[in-house]
C-alpha positions in Angstrom: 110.9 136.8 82.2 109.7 133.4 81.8 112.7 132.3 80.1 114.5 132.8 83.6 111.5 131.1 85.8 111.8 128.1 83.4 115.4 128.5 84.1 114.9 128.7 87.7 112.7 125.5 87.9 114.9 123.3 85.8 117.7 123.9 88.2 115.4 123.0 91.1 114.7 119.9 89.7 118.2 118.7 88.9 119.3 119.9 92.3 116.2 117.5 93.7 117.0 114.6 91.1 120.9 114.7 91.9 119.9 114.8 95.5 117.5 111.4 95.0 120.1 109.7 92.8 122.7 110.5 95.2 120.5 109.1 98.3 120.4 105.7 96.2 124.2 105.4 95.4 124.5 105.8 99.0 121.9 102.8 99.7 123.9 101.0 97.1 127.4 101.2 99.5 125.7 101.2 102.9 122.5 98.7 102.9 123.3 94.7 104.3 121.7 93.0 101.3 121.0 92.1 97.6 117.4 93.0 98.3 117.5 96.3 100.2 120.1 97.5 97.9 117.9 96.9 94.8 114.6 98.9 96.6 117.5 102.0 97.0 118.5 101.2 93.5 115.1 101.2 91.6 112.9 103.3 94.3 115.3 106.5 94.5 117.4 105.7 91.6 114.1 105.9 89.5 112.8 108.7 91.2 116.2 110.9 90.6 116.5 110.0 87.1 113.2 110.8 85.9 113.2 114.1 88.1 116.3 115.2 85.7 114.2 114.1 82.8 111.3 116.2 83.6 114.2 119.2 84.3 115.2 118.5 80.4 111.8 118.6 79.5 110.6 122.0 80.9 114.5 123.2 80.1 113.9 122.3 76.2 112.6 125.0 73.9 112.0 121.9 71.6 108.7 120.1 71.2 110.5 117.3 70.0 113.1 116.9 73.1 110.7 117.9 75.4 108.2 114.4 74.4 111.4 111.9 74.0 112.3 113.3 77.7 109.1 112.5 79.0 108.9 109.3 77.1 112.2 108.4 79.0 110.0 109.4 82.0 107.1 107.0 81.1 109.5 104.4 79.7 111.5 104.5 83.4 108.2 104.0 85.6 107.2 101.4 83.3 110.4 99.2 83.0 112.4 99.4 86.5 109.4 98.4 89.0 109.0 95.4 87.1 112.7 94.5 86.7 114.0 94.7 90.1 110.8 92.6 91.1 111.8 89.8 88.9 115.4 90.1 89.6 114.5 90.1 93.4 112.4 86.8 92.5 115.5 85.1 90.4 117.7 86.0 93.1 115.1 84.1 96.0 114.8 81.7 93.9 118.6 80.5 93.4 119.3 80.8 97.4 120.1 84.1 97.5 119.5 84.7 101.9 118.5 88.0 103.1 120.0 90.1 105.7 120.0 88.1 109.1 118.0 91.1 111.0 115.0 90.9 108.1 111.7 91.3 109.6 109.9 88.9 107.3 110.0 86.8 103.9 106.9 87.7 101.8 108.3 85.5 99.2 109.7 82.2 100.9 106.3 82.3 102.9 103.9 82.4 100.1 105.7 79.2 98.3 106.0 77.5 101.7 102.2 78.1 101.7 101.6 76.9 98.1 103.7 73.8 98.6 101.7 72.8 102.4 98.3 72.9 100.4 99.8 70.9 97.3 101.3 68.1 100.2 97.9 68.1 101.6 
């Protein structure tokens, strides 16, 4: 019996992970910019991914598969929030421009800032 309600929830969660890491292939193809694309790409991409994991985990009849999964889990929230911000940053910092329509530049306004008080 609770053989087939683990069975049940895995399922659940790769349905919901698929669904998540499909929603950020589709940000990939249809968003304007470098920037947008990498918030679908790390935000939902993560999100799906470690959604699967946590599927393998509760899936597993094996201690040992059921840690390295969630080790994958802790491993992807550690890694990708921090790599995309730094890629976003390398990518503002060699002239990469943002969509046209972009509401505001956190970035280019906090080094305009920084280099008005340095002039000064």
């Amino acid at each position: 019996m609770i053989v087939l309600l683990l069975d049940y929830v895995a399922g659940i969660l790769i349905v919901i992970g698929a669904i998540f890491t499909l929603v950020a292939s589709i940000g990939l193809l249809r968003l304007p910019d470098l920037y947008t694309r990498m918030h679908a790409a790390s935000k939902a991409g993560t999100l799906g991914s470690c959604v699967m994991l946590i599927a393998l985990a509760v899936q597993s009849q094996d201690l040992a598969i059921s840690t390295r999964a969630l080790a994958g889990v802790i491993f992807f929230l550690m890694t990708v929030p921090i790599s995309s911000h730094l890629l976003a940053k390398a990518a503002h910092a060699s002239g990469c421009r943002m969509w046209p329509k972009s509401v505001r530049d956190d970035i280019g306004s906090s080094v305009q800032s920084i280099v008005k008080t340095t002039q000064s």
